[in-house]
C-alpha positions in Angstrom: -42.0 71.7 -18.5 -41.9 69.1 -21.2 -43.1 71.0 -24.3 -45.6 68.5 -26.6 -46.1 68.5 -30.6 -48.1 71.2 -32.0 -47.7 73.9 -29.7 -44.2 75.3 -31.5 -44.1 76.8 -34.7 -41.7 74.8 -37.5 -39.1 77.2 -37.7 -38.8 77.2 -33.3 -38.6 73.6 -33.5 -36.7 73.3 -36.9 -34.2 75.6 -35.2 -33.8 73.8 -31.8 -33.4 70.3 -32.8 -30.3 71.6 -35.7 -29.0 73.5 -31.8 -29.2 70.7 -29.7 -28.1 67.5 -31.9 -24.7 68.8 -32.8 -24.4 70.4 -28.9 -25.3 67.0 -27.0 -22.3 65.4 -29.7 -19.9 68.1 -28.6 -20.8 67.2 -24.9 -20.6 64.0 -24.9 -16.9 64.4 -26.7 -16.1 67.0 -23.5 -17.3 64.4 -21.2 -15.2 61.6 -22.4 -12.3 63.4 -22.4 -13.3 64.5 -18.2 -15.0 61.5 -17.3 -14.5 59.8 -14.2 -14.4 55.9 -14.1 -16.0 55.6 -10.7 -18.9 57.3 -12.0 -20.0 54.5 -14.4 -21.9 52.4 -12.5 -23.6 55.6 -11.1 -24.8 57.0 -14.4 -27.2 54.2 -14.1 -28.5 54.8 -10.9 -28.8 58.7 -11.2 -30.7 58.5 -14.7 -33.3 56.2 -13.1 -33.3 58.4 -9.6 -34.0 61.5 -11.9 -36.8 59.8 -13.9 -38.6 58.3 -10.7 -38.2 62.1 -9.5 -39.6 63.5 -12.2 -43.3 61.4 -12.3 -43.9 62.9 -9.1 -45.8 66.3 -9.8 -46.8 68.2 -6.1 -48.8 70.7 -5.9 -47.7 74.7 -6.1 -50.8 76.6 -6.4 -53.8 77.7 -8.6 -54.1 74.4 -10.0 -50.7 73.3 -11.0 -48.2 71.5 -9.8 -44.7 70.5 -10.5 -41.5 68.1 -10.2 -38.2 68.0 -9.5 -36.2 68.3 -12.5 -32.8 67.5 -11.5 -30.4 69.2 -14.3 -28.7 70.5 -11.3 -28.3 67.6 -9.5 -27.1 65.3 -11.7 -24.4 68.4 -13.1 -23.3 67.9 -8.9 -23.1 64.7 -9.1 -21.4 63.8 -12.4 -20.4 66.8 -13.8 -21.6 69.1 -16.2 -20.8 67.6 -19.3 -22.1 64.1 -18.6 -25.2 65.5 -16.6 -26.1 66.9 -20.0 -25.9 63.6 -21.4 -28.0 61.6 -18.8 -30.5 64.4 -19.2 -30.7 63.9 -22.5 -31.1 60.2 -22.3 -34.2 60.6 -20.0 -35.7 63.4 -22.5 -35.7 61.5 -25.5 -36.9 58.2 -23.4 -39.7 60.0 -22.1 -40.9 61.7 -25.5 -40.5 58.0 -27.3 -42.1 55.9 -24.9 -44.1 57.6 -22.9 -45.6 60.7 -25.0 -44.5 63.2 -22.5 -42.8 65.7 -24.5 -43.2 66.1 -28.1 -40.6 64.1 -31.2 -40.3 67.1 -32.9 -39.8 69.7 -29.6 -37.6 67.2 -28.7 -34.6 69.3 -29.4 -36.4 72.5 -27.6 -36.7 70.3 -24.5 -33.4 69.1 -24.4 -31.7 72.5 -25.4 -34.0 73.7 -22.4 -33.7 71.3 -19.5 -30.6 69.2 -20.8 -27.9 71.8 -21.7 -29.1 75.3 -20.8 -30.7 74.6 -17.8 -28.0 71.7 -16.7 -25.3 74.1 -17.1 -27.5 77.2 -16.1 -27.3 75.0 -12.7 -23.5 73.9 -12.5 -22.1 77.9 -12.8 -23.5 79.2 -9.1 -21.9 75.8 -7.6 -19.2 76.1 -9.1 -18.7 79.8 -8.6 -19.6 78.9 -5.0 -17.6 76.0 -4.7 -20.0 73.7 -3.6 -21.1 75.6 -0.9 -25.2 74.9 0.0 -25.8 78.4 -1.2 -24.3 77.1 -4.2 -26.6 73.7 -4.3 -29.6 75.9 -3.5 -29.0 78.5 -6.2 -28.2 76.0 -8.8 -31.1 74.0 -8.4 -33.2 77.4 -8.4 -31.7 78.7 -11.7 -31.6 75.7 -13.6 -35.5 75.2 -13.2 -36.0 79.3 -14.1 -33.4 79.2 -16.9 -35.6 76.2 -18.6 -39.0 77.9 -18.0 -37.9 81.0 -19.3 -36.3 79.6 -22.2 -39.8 77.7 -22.9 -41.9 80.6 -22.4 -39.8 82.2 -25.1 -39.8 79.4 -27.6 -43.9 79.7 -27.6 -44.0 83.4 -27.9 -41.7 82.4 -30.5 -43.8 80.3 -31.9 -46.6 83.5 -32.1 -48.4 82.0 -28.9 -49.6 84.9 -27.0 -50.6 84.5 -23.5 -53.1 86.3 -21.5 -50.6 89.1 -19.2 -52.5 88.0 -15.9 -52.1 84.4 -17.0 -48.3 84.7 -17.3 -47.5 86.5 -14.2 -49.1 83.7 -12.3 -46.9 81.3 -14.3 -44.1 83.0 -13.8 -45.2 82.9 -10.0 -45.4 79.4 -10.1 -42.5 79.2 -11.8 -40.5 80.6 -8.8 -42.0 78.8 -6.9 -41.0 75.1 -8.4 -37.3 76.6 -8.7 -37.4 77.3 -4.9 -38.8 73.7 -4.5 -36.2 72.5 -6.6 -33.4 74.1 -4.9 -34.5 73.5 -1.8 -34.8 69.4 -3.0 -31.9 69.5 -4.7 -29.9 70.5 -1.0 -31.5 68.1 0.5 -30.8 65.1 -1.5 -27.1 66.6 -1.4 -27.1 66.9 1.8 -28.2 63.3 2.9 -25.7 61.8 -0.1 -23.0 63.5 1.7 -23.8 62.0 4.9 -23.8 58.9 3.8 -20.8 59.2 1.8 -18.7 62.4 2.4 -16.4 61.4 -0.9 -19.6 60.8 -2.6 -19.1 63.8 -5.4 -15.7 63.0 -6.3 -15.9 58.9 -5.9 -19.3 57.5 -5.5 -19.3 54.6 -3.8 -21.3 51.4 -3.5 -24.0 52.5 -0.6 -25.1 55.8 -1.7 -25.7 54.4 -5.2 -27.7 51.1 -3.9 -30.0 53.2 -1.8 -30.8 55.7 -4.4 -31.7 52.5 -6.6 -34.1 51.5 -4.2 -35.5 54.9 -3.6 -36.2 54.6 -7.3 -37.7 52.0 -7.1 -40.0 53.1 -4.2 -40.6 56.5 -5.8 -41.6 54.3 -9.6 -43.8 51.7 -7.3 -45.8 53.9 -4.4 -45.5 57.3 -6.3 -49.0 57.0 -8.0 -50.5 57.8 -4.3 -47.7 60.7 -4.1 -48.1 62.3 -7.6 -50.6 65.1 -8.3 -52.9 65.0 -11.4 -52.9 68.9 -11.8 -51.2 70.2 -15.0 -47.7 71.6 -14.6 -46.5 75.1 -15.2 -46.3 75.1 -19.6 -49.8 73.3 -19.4 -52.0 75.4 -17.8 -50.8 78.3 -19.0 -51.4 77.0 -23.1 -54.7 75.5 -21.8 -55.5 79.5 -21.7 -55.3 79.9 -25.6 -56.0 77.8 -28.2 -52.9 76.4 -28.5 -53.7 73.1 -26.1 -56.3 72.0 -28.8 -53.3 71.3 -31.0 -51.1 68.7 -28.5 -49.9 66.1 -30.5 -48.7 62.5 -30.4 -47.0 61.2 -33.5 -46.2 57.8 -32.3 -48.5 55.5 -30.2 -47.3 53.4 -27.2 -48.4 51.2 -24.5 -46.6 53.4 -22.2 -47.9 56.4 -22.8 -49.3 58.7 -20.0 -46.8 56.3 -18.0 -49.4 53.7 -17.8 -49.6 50.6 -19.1 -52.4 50.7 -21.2 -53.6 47.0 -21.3 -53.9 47.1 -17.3 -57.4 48.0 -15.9 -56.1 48.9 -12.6 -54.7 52.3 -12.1 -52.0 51.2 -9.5 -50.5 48.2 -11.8 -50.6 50.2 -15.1 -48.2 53.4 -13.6 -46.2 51.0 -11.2 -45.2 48.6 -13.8 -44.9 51.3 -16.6 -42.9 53.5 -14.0 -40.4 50.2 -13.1 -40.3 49.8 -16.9 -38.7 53.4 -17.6 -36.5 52.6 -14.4 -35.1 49.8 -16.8 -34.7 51.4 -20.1 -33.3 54.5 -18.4 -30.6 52.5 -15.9 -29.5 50.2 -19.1 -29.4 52.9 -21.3 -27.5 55.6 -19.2 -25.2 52.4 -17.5 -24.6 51.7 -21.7 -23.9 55.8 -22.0 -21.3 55.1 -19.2 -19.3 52.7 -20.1 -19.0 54.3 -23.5 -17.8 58.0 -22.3 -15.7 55.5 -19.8 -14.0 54.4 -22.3 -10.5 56.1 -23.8 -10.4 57.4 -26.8 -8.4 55.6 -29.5 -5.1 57.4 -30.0 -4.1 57.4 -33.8 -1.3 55.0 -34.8 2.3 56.0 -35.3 3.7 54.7 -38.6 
């Protein structure tokens, strides 16, 4: 769902990235001021879970696949407000060092997946009260929200789409946000087995095996992930647009291989441990700094 270079127009993208930037500074503001010390450590841990996630593409039909994207989850697990901030964290990591997701779309994507589609999630579980309905629903809406809102950025962006074409994307779109949902509860689900205080204080075990099941899911997920294109891919590889994907910077960790390994299993393991790193430091960094209270200004 990660929209590249070249396939929006300047004003779409123009437009999104002067939305987003000042909306992920008024978040993370709204987060500090709500944020939960036990969570620190976690941000960490739920930033690298949600990456490690996200490399593994299965398979929904007529040649595409997709992965969990896990706005909702981590609005569950953190809060809205914070989830937004992790998200966007993981976006920008991915675009910059791994060329999935376009520099200049950056702000589409994180509008999309970070903020609409993070809080898209959090309103049915909160309406529901964290009921699984609630879980389920979120999950489904925050995938559907951020696919919509791509679709919309492209036609946008004058990209017209074949109407048989789209209907089977938006098919296929369903179908990932019942995936997600239905992920999404499960992951809950086990979390709160292990730990039934997990959402409000997460605790020490919960967060050390969803480390390791990060590190699994980095390690073995190159026999796991599908190589078929996701949703937003195959349905621009139907017009003229795909020609015009675009990488303005070059890295060795692009594709999520490293590029100077020969074998295929070394170059994604160690590029996906790699992005584990970046994205535990950086979000662990993010956490400590919303963690932190704010200065008060001096009486004279």
């Amino acid at each position: 769902m990660h929209i590249p270079d070249g396939f929006l127009s300047i004003p779409v993208w123009g437009t999104m990235d002067t939305i987003a930037a000042p909306s992920v500074f008024w978040l993370a503001r709204r987060a500090q001021k709500e944020f939960d010390h036990h969570k620190v450590p976690f941000m960490g841990v739920m930033g690298a879970f949600i990456f490690a996630a996200q490399m593994i593409n299965f398979p929904v039909g007529n040649g595409t696949s997709g992965h969990l994207v896990g706005g909702a989850l981590l609005s569950f697990t953190l809060g809205p407000a914070a989830a937004s901030i992790v998200m966007t964290a993981i976006l920008a990591t991915q675009a910059l060092v791994f060329q999935d997701g376009g520099i200049l779309a950056l702000g589409a994507n994180v509008f999309n997946m970070a903020i609409a589609g993070v809080l898209a999630g959090y309103l049915p579980y909160a309406l529901l009260r964290g009921r699984r309905s609630g879980v389920f629903l979120g999950g489904m809406f925050s995938v559907l929200t951020s696919a919509l809102l791509a679709l919309g950025e492209l036609w946008r962006s004058g990209v017209r789409m074949p109407a048989a074409g789209l209907a089977i994307s938006l098919a296929l779109f369903l179908i990932s946000a019942i995936l997600e949902g239905a992920i999404t509860l499960a992951v809950m689900q086990a979390l709160g087995r292990i730990d039934p205080a997990f959402v409000g204080k997460p605790r020490r075990n919960p967060a050390l095996l969803l480390g390791g099941v990060s590190i699994l899911l980095a390690c073995a997920g190159v026999f796991l992930a599908s190589e078929r294109p996701d949703g937003i891919e195959k349905l621009t590889s139907a017009t003229s647009l795909a020609a015009n994907a675009k990488a303005l910077l070059a890295s060795p960790l692009a594709g999520y291989k490293l590029q100077i390994l020969a074998s295929p299993f070394l170059s994604r393991s160690l590029a996906g441990l790699a992005g584990l790193l970046v994205i535990y430091l950086l979000c662990a960094g993010i956490g400590r700094a919303l963690g932190r209270p704010a200065i008060a200004p001096r009486a004279d």
